[in-house]
N, CA, C and O of each residue as an XYZ file, in Angstrom:
900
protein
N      87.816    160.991     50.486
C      88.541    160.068     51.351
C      90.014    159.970     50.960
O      90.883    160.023     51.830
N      90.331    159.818     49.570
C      91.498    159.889     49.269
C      92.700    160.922     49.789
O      93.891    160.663     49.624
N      92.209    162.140     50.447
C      93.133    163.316     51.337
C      93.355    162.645     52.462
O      94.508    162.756     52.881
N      92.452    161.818     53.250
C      92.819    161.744     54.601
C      93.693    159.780     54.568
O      94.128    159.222     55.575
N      93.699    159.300     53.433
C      94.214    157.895     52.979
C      95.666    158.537     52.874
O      96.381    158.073     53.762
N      96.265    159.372     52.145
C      97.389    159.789     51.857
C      98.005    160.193     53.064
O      99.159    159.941     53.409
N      96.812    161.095     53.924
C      98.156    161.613     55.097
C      97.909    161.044     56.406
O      98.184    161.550     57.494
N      97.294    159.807     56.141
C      97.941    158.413     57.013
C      99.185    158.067     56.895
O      99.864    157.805     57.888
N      99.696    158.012     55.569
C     101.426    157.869     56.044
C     102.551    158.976     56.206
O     103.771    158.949     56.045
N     101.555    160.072     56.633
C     102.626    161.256     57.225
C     102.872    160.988     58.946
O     103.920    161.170     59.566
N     101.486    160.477     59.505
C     101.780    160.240     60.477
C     102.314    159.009     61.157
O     102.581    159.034     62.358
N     107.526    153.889     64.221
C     107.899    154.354     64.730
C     107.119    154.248     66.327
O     106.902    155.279     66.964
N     106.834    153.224     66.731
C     105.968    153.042     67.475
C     106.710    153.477     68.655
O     107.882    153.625     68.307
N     106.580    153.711     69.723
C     107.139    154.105     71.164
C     106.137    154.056     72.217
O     104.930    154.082     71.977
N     106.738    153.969     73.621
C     105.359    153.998     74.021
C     104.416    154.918     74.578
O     104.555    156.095     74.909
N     103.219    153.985     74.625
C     102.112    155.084     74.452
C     102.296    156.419     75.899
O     102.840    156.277     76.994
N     101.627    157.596     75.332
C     101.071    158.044     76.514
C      99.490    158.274     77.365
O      99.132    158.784     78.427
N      98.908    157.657     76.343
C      97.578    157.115     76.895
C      96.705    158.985     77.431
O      96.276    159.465     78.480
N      96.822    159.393     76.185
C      96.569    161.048     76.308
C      94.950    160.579     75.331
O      95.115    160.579     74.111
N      94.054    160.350     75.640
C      92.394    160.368     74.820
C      92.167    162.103     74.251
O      92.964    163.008     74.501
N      91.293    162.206     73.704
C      90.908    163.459     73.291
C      90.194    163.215     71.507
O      89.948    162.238     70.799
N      90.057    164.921     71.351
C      89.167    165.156     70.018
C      89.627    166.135     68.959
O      89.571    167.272     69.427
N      89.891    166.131     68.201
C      90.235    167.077     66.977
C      89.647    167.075     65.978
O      88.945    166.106     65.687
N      89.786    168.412     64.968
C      89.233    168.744     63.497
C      90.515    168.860     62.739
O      91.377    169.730     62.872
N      90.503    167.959     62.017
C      91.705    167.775     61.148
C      91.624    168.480     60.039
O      90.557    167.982     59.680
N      91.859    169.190     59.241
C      91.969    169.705     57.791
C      92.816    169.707     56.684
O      93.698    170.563     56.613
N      92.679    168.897     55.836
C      93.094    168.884     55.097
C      93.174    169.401     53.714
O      92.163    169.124     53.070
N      94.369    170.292     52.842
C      94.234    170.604     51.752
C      95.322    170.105     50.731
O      96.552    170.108     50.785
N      94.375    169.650     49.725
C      95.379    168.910     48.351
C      94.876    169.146     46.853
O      93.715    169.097     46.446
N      95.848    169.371     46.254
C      94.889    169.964     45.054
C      94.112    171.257     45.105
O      93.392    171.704     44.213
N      94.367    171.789     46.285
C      93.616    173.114     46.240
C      91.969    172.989     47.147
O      91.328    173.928     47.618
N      91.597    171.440     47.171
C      90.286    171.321     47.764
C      90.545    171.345     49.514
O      91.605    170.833     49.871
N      89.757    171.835     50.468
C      89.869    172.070     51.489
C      88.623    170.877     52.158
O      87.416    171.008     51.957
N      89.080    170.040     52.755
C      87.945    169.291     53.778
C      88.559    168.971     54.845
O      89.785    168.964     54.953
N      87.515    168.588     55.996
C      87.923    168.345     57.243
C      87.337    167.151     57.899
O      86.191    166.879     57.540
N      87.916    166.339     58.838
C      87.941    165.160     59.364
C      87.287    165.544     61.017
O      87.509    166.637     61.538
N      86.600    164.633     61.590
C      86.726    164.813     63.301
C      87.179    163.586     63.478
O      86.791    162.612     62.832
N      88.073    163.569     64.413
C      88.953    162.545     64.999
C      88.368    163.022     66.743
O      88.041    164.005     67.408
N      88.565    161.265     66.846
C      88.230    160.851     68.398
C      89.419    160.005     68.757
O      90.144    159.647     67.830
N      89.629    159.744     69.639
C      90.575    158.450     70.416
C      90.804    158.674     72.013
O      90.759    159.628     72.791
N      91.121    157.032     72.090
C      91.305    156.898     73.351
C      92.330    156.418     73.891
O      92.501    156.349     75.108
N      93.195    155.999     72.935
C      94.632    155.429     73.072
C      95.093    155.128     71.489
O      94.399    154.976     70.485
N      96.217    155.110     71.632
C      97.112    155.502     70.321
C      96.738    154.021     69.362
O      97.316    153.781     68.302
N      95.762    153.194     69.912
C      95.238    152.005     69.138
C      93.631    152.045     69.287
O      92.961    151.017     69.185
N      93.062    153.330     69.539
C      91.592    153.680     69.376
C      91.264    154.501     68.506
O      90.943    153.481     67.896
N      91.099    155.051     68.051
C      90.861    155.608     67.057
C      89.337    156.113     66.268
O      88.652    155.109     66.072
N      88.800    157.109     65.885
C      87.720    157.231     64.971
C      87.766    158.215     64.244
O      87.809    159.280     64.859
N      87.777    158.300     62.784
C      87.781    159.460     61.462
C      86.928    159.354     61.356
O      86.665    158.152     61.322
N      85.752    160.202     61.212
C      84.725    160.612     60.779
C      85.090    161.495     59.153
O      86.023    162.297     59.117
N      84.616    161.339     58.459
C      85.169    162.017     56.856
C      83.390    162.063     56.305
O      82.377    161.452     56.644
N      83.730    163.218     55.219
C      82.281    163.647     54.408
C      82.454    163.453     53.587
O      82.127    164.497     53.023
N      82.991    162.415     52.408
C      83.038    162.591     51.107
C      84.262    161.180     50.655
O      85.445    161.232     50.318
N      83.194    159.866     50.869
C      81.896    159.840     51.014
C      82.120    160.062     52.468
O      83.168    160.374     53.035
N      80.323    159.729     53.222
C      80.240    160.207     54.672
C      80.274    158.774     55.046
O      79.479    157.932     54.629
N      81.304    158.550     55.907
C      81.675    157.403     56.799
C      82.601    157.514     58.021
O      83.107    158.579     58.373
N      82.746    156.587     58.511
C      83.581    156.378     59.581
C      84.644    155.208     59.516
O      84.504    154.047     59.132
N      85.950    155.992     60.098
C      87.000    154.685     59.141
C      87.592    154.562     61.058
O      88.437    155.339     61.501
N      86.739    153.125     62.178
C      87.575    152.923     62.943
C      89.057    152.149     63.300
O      89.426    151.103     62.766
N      89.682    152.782     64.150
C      91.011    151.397     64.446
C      90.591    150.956     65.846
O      90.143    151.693     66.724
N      90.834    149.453     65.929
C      90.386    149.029     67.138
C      91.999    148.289     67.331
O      92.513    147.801     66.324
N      92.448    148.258     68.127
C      93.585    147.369     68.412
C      94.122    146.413     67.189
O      94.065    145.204     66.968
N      94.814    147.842     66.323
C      95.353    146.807     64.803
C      94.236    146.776     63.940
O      94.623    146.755     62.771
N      93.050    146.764     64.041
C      92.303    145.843     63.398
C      91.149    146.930     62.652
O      90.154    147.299     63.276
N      91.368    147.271     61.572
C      90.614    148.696     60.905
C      89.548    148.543     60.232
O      89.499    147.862     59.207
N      88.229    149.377     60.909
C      87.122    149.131     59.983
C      86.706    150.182     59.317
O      86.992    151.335     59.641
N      85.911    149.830     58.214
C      85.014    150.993     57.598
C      83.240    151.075     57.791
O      82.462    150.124     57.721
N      82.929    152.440     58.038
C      81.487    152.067     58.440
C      80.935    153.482     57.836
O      81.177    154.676     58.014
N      79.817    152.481     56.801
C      78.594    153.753     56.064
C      77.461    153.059     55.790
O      77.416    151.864     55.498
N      76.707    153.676     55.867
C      74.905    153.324     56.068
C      74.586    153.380     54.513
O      75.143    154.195     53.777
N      73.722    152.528     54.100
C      72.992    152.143     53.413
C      71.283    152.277     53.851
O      70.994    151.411     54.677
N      70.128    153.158     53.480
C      69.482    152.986     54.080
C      68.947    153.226     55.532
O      67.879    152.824     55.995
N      69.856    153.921     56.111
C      69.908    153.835     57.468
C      70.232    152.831     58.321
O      70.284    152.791     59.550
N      70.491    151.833     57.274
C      71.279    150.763     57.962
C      73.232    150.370     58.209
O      73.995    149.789     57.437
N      73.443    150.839     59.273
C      75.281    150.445     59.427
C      75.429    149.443     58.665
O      74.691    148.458     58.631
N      76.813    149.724     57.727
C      77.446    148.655     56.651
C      78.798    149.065     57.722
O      79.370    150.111     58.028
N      78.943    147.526     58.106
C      80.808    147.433     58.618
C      81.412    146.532     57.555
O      80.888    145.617     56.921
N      82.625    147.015     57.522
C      83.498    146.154     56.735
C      84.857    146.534     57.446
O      85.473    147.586     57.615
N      85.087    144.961     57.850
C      86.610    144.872     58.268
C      87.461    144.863     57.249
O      87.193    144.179     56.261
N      88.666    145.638     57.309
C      88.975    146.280     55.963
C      90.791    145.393     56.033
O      90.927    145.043     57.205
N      91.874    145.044     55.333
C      92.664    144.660     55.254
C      94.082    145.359     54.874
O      95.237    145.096     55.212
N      93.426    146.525     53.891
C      94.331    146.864     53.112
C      94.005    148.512     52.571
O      92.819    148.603     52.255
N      94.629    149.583     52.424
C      93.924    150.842     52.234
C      93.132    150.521     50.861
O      92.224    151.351     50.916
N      93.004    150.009     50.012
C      92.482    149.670     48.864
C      91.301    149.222     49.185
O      90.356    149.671     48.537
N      91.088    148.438     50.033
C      89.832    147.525     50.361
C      89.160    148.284     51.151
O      87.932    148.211     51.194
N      89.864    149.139     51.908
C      88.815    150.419     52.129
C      88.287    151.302     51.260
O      87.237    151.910     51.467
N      88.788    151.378     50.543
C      88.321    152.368     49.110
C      86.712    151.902     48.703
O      85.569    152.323     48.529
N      87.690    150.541     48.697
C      86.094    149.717     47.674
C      84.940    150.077     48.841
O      83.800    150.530     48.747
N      85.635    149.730     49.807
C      84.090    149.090     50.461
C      84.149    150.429     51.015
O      84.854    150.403     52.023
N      83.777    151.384     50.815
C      83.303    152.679     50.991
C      83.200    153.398     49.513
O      83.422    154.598     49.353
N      82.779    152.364     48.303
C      82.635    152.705     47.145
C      83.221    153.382     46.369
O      82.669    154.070     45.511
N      84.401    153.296     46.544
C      85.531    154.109     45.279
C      86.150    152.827     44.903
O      86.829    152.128     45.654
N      85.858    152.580     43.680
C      86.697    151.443     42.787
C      88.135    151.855     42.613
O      88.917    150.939     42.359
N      88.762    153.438     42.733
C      90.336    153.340     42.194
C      91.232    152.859     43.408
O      91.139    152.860     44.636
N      91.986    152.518     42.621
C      92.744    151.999     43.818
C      93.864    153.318     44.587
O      94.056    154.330     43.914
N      94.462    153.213     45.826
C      95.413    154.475     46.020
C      97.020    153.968     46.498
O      97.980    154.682     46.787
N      96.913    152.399     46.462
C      98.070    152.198     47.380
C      99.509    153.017     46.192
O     100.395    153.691     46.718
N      99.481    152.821     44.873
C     100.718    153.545     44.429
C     100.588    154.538     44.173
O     101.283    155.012     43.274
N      99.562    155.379     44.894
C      99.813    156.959     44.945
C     100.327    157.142     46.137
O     101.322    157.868     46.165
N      99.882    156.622     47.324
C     100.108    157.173     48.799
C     101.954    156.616     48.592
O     102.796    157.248     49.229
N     102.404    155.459     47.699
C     103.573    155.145     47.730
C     104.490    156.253     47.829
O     105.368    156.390     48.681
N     104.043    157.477     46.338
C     104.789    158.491     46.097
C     104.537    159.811     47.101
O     105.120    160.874     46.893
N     103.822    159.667     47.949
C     104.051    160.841     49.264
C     104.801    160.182     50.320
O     105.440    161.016     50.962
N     105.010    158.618     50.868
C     106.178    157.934     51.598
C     107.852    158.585     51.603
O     108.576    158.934     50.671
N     108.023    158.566     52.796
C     109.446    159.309     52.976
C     109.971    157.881     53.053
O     109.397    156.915     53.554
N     111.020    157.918     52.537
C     112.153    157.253     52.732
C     113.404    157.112     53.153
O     114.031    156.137     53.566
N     113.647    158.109     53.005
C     114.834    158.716     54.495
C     114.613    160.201     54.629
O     114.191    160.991     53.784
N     115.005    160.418     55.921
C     115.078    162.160     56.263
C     116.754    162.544     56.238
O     117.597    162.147     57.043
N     116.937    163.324     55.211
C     118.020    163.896     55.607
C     118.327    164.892     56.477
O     119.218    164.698     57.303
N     117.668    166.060     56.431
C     117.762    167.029     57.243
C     116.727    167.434     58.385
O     115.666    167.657     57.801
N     116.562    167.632     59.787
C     115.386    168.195     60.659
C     116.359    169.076     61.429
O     117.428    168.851     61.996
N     115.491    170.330     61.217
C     116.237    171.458     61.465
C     115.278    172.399     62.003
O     114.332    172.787     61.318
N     115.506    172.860     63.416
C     115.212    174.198     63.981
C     114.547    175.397     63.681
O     114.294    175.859     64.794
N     114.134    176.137     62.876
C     114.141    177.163     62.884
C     114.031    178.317     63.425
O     113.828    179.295     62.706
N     114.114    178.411     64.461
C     113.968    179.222     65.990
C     112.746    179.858     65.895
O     112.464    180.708     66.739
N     111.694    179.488     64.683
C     110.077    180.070     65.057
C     109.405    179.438     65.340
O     109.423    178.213     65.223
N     108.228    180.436     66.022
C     107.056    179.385     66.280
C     105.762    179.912     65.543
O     105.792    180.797     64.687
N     104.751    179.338     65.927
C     103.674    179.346     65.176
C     102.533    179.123     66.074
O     102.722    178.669     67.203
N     101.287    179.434     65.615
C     100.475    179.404     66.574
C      99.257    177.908     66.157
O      98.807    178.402     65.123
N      98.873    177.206     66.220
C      97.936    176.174     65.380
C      96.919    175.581     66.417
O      97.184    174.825     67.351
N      95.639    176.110     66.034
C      94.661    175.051     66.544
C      94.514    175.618     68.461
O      93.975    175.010     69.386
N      95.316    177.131     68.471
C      95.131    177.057     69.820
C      96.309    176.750     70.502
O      96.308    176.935     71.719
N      97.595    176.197     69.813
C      98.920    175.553     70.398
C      99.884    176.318     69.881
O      99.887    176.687     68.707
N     100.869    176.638     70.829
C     102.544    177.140     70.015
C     102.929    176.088     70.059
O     103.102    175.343     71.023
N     103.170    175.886     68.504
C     104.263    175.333     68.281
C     105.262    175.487     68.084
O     105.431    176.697     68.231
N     107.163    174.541     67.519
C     108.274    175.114     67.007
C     108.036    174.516     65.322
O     107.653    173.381     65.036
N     108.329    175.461     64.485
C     108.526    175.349     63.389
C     109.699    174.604     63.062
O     110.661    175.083     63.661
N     110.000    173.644     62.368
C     110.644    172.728     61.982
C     111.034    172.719     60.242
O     110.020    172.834     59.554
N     112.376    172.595     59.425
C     112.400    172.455     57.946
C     112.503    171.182     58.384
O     112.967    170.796     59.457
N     111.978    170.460     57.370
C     112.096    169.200     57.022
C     112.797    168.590     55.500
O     112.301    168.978     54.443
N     113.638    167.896     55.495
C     114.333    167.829     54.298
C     114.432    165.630     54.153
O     115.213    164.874     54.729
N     113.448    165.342     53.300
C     113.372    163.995     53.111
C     113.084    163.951     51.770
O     112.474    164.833     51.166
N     113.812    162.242     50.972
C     113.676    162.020     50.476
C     112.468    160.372     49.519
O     112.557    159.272     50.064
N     111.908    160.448     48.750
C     110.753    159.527     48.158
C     110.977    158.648     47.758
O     112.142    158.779     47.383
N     110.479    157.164     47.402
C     110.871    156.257     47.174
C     111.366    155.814     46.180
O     111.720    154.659     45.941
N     111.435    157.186     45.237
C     111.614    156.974     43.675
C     113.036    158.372     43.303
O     113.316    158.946     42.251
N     113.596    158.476     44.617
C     114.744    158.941     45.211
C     114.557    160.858     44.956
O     115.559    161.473     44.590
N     113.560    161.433     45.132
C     112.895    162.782     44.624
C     113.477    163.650     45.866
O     113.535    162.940     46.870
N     113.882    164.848     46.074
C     114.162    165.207     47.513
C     113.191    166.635     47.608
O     112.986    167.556     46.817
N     112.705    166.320     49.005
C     111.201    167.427     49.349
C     111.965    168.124     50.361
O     112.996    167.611     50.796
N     111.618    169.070     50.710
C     112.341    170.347     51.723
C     110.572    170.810     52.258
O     110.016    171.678     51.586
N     109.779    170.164     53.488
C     108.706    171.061     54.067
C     109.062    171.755     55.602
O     109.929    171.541     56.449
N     107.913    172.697     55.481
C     108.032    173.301     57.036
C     106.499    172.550     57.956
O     105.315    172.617     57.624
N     106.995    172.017     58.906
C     106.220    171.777     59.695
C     105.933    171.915     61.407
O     106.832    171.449     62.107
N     104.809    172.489     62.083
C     104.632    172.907     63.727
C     104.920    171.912     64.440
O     104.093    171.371     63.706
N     105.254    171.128     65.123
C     105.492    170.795     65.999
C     105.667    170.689     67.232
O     106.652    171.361     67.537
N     104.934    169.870     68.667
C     104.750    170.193     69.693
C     104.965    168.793     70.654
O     104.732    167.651     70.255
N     105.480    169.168     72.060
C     105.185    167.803     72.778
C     104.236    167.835     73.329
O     104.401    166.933     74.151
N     102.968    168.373     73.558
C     101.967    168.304     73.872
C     101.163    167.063     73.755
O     100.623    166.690     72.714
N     101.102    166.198     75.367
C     100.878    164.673     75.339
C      99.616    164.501     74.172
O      99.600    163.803     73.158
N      98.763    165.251     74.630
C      97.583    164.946     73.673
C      98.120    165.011     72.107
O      98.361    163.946     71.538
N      98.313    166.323     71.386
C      98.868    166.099     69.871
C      99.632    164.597     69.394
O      99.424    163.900     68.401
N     100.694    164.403     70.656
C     101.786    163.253     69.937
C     100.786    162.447     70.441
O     100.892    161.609     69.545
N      99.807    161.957     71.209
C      99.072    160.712     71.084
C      98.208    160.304     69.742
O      98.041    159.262     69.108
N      97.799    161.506     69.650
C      96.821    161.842     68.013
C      98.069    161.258     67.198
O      98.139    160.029     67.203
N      99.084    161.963     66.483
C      99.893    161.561     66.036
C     100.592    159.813     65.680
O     101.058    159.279     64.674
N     100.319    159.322     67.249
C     100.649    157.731     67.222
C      99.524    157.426     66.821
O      99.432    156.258     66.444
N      98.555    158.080     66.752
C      96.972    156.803     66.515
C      97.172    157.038     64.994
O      97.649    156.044     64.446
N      96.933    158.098     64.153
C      97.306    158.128     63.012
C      97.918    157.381     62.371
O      97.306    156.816     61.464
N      99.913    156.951     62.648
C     100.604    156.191     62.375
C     100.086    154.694     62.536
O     100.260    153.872     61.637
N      99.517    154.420     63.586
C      98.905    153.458     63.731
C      98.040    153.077     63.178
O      97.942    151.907     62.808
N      97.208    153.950     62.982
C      95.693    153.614     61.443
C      96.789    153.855     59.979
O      96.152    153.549     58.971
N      97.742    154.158     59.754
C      98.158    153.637     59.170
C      98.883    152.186     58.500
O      98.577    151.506     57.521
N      99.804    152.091     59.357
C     100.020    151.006     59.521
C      98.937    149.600     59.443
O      99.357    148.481     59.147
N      98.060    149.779     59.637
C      96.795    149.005     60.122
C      96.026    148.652     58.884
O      95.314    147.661     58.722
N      96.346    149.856     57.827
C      96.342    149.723     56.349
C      97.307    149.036     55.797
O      96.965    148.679     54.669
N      98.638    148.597     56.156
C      99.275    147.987     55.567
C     100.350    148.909     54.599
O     101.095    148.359     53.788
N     100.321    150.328     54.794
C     100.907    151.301     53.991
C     102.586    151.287     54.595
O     103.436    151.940     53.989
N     102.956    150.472     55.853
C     104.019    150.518     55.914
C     105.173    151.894     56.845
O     104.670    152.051     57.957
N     106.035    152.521     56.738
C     106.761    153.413     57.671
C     106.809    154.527     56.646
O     106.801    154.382     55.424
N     106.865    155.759     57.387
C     107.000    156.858     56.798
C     107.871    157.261     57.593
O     107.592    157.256     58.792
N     109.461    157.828     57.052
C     110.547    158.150     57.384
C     110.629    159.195     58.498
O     111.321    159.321     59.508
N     109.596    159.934     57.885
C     109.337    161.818     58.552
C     108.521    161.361     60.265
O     108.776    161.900     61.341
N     107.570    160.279     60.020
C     106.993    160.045     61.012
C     107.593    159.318     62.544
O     107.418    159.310     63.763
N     108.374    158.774     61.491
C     109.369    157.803     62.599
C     110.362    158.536     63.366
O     110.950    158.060     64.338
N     110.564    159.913     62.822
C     111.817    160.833     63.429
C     111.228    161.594     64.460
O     111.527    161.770     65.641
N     110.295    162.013     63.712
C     109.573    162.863     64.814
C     108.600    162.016     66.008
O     108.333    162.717     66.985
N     108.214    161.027     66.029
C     107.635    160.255     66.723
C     108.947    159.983     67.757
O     108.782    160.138     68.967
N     109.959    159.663     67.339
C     110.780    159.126     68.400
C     111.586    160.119     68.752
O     112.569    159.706     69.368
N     111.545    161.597     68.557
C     111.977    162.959     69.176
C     110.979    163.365     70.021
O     111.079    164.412     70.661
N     109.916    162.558     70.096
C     108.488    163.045     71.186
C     107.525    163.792     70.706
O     106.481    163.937     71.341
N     107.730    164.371     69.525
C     106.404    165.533     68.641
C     105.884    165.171     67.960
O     106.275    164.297     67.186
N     104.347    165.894     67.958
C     103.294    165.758     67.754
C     102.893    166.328     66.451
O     103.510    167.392     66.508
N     102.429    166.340     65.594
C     102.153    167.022     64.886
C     100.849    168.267     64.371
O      99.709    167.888     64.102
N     101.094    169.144     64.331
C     100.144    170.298     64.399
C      99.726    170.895     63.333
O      98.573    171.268     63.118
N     101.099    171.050     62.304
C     100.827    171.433     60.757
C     101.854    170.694     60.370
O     102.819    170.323     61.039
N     101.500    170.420     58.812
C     102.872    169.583     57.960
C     102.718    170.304     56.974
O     101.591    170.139     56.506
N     103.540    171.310     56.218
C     103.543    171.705     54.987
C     102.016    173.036     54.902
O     101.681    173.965     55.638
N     101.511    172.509     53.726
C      99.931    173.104     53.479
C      98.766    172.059     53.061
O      97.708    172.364     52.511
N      99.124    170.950     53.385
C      98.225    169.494     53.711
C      97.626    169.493     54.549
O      96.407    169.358     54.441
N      98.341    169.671     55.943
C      98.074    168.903     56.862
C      97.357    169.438     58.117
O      97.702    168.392     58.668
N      96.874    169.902     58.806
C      96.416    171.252     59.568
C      95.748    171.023     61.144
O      94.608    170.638     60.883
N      95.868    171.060     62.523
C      94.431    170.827     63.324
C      93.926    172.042     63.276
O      94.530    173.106     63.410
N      92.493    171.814     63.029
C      92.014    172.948     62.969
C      91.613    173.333     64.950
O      91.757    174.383     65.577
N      91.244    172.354     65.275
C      90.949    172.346     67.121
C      91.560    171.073     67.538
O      91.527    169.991     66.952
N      92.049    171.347     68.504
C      92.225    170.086     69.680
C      91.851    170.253     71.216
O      91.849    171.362     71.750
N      91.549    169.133     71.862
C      91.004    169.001     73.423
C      91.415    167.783     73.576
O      91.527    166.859     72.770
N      91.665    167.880     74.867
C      92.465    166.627     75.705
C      91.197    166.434     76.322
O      91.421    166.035     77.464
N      89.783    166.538     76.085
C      88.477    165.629     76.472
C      88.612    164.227     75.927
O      88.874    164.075     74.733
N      88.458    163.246     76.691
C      88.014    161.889     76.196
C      86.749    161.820     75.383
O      85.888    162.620     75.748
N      86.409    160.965     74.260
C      85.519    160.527     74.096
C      84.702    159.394     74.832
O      85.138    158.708     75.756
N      83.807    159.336     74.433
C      82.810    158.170     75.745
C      82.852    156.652     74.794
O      82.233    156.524     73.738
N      83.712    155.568     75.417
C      84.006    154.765     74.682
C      82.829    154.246     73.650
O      83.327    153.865     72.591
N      81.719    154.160     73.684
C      80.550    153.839     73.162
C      80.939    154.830     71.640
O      80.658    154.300     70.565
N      81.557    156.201     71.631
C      81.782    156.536     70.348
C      82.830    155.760     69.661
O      82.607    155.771     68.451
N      83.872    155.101     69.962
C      84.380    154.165     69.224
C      84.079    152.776     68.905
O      84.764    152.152     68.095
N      83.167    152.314     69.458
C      82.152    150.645     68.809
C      81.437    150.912     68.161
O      80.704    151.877     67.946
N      81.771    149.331     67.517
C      81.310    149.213     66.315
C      79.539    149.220     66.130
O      79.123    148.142     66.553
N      78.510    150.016     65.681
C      77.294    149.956     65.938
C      76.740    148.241     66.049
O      77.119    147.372     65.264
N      75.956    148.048     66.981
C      75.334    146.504     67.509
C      74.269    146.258     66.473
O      74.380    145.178     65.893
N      73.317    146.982     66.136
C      72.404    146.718     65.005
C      73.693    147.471     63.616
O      74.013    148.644     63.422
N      74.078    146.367     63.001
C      74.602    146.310     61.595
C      74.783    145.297     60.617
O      74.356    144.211     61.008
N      75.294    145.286     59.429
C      75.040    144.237     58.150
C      76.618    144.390     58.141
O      77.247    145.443     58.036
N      77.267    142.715     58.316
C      79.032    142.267     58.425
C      78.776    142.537     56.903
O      77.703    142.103     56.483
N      79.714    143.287     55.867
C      80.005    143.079     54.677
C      80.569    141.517     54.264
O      80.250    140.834     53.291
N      81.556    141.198     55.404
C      82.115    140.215     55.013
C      81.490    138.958     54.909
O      81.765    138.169     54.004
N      80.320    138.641     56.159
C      79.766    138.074     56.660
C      78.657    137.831     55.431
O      78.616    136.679     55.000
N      77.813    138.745     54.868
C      76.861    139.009     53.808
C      77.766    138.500     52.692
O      76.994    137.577     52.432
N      78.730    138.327     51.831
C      79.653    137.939     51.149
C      79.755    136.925     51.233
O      79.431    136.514     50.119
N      80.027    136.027     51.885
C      80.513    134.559     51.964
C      78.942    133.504     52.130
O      78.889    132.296     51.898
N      77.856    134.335     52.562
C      76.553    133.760     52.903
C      76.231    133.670     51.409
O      75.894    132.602     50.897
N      76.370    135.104     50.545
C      75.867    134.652     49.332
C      76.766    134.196     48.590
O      76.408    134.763     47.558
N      77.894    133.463     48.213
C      78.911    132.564     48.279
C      78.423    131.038     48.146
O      78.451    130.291     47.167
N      77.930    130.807     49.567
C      77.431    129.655     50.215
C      76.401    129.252     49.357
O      76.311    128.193     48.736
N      75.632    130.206     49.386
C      73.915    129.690     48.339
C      74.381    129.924     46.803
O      73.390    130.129     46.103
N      75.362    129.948     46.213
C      75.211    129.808     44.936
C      75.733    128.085     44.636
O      75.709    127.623     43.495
């Protein structure tokens, strides 16, 4: 979980284009390779599906949950903070001052490179990227880029499940969000492996009806002590 927590703040709000659809996200860090399926239906719908652990991290309008079975039974937990998602999807470390040190803090340079690239099925334009970290470090990446309504909607939901964590603005995201592009590849992190401008069937983004409130179970046994 910790790969797809971090490049929540790669992906300045504008408005929506109300583009739904489905992707395989991939991510590589450290050399380990895993992949995400993403659903949405608007740039404040949202669903990550992740294997490790196996859960589902939704955004509903702002409001971000985490969901993994116990038993075969749905555990929701309305989550506050990327940390409190950790826990309550059973990782005790915490990540908020790691994801700090991948945060852009200003972009100095976005620059052209007159190539393109092919990703996920899409040409994109290749882009250098030249930003600097909060601990004033300066990064130089190449990243695809596309206006393709569907990608930049993916893109806002991302930023938005970020945000939703409480992780705050990412410099790189805010530039390119408000130049209209989407993102396709960032560096060797970040990757779609597929995209489709198919909707999902809203029923895949609610919250399962037979489930156990974490929060709710918490404060009950609270009450009886």
């Amino acid at each position: 979980m910790k790969k797809y927590l971090l490049l929540m703040g790669l992906l300045a709000s504008t408005p929506p284009v109300w583009a739904a659809g489905q992707a395989v996200l991939q991510s590589n860090v450290n050399g380990k390779i895993e992949q995400a399926q993403l659903a949405w239906l608007s740039d404040q719908q949202l669903r990550m599906d992740i294997s490790r652990p196996p859960a589902e991290i939704l955004l509903q309008h702002g409001a971000l949950y985490a969901i993994t079975q116990i038993g075969g039974m749905p555990i929701v937990a309305n989550v506050a903070d990327v940390d409190q998602m950790a826990r309550a999807l059973g990782q005790s470390e915490g990540f908020s001052g790691q994801i700090d040190k991948h945060l852009a803090k200003s972009v100095s340079a976005f620059e052209a490179t007159g190539r393109n690239e092919t990703v996920a099925g899409m040409v994109g334009a290749v882009y250098r990227i030249t930003w600097q970290d909060n601990q004033g470090q300066s990064h130089t990446d190449a990243a695809v880029l596309t206006k393709n309504a569907t990608v930049v909607e993916l893109s806002r939901a991302l930023q938005n499940l970020s945000l939703a964590a409480h992780k705050g603005w990412d410099a790189r995201s805010a530039e390119l969000l408000q130049k209209g592009f989407g993102i396709l590849r960032y560096g060797k992190d970040y990757q779609l492996r597929s995209v489709s401008a198919q909707a999902p069937s809203a029923s895949t983004l609610a919250i399962p009806a037979q489930s156990v409130d974490v929060q709710k179970l918490i404060q009950g046994l609270t009450k009886t002590q």
